[in-house]
N, C-alpha and C positions, 0 to 999 in steps of 0.2 A: 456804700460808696466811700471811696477815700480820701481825707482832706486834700487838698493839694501840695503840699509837703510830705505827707506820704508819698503818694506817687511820686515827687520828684526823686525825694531819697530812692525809693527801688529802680527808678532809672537810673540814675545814675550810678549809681553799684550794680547796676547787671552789668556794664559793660563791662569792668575794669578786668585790665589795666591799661585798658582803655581810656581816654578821657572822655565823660560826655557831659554836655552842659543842659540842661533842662529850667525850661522857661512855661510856666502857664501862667496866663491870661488873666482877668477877671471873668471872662466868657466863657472860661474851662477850653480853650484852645491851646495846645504844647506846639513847643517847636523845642528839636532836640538837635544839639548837631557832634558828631563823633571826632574828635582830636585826636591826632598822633601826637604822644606824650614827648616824643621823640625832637621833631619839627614843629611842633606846635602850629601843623596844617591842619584844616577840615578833613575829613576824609569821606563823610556823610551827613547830610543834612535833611533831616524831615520836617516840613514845617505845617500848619495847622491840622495838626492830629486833635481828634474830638477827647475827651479825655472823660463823656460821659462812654464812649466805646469799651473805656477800662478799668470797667468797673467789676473785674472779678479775677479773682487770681490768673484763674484760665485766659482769660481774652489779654490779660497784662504779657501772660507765660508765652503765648502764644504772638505776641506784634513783637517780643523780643527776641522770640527766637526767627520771626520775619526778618528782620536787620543784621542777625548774626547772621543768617544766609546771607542777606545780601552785603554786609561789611568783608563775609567771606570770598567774596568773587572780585572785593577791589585790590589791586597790587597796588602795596605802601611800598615806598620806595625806601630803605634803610639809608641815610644819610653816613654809615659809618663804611657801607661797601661801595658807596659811590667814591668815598676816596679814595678806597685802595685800587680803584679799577684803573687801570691803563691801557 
């Protein structure tokens, strides 16, 4: 099992360059939520993730690459082509 600073460290560098903030508990409950580095908007938030669920490389490998699908299906909106739009 990994401290809880482990796990947050590898959350938080899976996403990048992405921003994600990573919060556990004393209960072992995470709540994670995805920043556009950009806007400094949310763009996903998951909150009471068990955090005995990730307790192996694989099941870590595997809710990360969960989020990357689904961070992949939301459209960020570029705040630098919204200006040049007319």
């Amino acid at each position: 099992m990994l401290s809880p600073l482990e796990l947050r460290y590898i959350m938080e560098n899976a996403f990048l360059p992405t921003v994600c903030k990573c919060e556990i508990d004393t209960a072992g409950m995470m709540n994670l939520k995805l920043i556009n580095a950009r806007t400094n908007e949310a763009i996903l938030e998951e909150r009471n993730i068990r955090t005995a669920d990730l307790s192996s490389a694989r099941e870590i490998a595997t809710f990360v690459a969960e989020l990357k699908n689904r961070l992949s299906t939301i459209t960020v909106v570029n705040p630098e082509r919204r200006r040049h739009r007319r």
